[in-house]
C-alpha positions in Angstrom: 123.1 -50.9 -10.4 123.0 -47.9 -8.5 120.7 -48.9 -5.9 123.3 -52.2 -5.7 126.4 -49.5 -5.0 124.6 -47.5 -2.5 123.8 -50.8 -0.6 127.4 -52.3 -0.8 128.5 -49.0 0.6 126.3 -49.2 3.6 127.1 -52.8 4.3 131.0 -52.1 4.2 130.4 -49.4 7.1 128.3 -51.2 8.9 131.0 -54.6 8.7 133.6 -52.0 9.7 131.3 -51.5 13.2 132.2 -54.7 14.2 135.9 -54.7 13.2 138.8 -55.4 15.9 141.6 -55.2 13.4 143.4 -51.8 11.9 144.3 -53.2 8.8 140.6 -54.9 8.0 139.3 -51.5 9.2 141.0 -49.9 6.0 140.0 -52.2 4.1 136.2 -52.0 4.7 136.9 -47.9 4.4 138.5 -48.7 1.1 135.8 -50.6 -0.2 133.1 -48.1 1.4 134.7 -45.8 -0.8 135.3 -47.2 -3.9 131.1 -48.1 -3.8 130.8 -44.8 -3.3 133.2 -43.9 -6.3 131.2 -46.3 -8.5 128.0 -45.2 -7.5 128.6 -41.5 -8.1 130.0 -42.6 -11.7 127.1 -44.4 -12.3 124.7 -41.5 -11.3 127.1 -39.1 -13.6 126.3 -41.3 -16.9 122.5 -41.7 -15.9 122.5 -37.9 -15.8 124.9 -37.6 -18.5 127.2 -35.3 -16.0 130.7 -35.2 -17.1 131.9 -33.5 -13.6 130.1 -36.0 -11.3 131.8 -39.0 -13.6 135.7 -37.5 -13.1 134.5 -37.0 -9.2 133.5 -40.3 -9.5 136.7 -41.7 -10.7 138.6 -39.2 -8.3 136.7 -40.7 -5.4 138.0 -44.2 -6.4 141.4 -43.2 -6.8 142.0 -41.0 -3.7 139.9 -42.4 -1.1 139.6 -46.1 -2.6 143.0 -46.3 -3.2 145.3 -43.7 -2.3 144.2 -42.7 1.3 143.6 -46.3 2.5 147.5 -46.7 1.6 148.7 -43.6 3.4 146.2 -45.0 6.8 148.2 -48.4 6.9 151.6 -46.4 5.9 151.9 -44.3 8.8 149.9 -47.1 11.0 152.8 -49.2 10.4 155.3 -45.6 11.2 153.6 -45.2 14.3 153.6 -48.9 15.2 150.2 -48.3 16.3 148.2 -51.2 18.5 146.5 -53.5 15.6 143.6 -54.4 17.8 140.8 -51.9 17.7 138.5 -53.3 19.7 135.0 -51.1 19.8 133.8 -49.7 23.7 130.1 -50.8 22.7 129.5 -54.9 23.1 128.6 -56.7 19.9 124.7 -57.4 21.3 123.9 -53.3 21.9 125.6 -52.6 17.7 123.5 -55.8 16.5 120.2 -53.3 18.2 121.9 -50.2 17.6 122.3 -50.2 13.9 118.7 -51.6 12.5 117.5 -48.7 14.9 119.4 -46.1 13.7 118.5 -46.7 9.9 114.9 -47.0 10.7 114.9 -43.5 12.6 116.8 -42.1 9.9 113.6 -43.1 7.6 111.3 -41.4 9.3 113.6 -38.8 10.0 114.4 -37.5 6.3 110.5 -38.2 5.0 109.4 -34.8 5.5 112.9 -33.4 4.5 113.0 -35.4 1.0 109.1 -34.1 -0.1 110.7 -30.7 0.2 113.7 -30.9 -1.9 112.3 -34.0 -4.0 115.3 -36.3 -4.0 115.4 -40.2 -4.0 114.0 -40.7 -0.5 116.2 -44.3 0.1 119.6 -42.5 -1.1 118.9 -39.6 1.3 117.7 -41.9 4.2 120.8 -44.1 3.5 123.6 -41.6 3.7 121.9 -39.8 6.5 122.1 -43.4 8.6 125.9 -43.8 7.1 126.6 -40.2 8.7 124.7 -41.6 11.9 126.9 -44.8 11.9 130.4 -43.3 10.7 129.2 -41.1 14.1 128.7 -44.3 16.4 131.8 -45.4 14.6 134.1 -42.2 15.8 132.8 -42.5 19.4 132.9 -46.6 20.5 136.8 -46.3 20.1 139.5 -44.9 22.2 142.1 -45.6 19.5 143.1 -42.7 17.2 143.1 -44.6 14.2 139.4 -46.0 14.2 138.3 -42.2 14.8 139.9 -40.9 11.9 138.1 -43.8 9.8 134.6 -42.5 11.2 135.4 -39.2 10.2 136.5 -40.2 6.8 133.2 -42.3 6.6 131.0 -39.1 7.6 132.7 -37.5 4.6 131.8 -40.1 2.4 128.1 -40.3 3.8 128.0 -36.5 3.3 129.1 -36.3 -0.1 126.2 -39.4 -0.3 123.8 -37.1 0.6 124.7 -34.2 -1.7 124.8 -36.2 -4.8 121.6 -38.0 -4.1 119.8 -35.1 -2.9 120.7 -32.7 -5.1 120.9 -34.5 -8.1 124.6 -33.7 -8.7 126.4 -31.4 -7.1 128.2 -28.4 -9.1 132.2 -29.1 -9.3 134.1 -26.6 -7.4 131.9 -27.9 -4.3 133.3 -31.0 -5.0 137.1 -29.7 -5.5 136.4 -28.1 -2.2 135.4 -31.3 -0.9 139.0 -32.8 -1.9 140.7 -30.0 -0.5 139.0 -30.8 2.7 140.1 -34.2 2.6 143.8 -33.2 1.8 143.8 -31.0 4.5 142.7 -33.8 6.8 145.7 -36.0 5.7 147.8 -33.3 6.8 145.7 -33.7 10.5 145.6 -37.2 10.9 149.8 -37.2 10.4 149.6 -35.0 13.5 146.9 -37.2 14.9 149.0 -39.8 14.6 152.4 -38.3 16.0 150.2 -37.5 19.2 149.0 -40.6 19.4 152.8 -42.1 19.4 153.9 -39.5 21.5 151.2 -40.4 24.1 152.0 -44.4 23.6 155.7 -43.9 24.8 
């Protein structure tokens, strides 16, 4: 069931590549991180990690939920243009992202023997940190960046929780306060970006 999460959460950023809408945009980052949420639970009760299950659920309800909400909020304050569409064509993404998550196979082989974690989660959120990447630089648009960069948090906190086994909880509070403090930056973000509009 794990291995179905880790999947859906890749799929939903790799959907979100091709997006030209805001509001669908959100709602692949939602779902990207409510996989995520359910994947981390999942990995807490297989481990029987009481920390990694309540970061689980957190995940879900902050950036499932919560953070999704506050994106199409101030979106909708800012009037900011709907249509985001990406700088790279369609053709060069459909080559682009097979390549990408076949590199980052061979990439992390030598890197999982050392630290001994499962070698398809660590190859998987080191590709989602690859794509949320590609994601932050094929648009102009404020909005979209702010989604990649989200994403890149998600694939990192992938990667610590497959790779490590679990990671201990006050990384993970710091984690949150990371993300709160980037809430606080993309309401600036977005001022800027009205600002610059008028």
């Amino acid at each position: 069931m794990v291995d179905f999460f880790i999947g859906l959460f890749l799929a939903n950023l790799i959907v979100s590549l091709f997006t030209t809408r805001l509001y669908r945009l959100l709602l692949w980052y939602s779902l990207n991180s409510l996989s995520l949420g359910m994947a981390a639970l999942l990995i807490g009760q297989k481990l029987n990690d009481t920390p990694m299950m309540i970061t689980g659920i957190v995940t879900i309800i902050l950036k499932g939920i919560f953070l999704p909400y506050i994106l199409k909020f101030l979106s909708k304050k800012f009037e900011l243009d709907r249509q985001v569409s990406p700088n790279i064509k369609v053709p060069y993404s459909i080559i682009l992202v097979p390549a990408v998550i076949v590199f980052t196979f061979y990439l992390t082989e030598p890197i999982v023997s050392m630290i001994g974690g499962n070698q398809n989660y660590v190859a998987l959120s080191v590709a989602a940190m690859f794509l949320s990447l590609i994601l932050m630089l094929e648009h102009k648009n404020v909005a979209p960046k702010i989604i990649g960069f989200l994403s890149m948090e998600n694939a990192l906190f992938l990667l610590g929780i497959s790779a490590t086994g679990g990671m201990p909880m006050l990384i993970e509070l710091g984690i949150f306060f990371d993300l709160l403090m980037a809430v606080v930056v993309i309401n600036l973000l977005f001022r800027k970006e009205e600002i610059s509009n008028v």
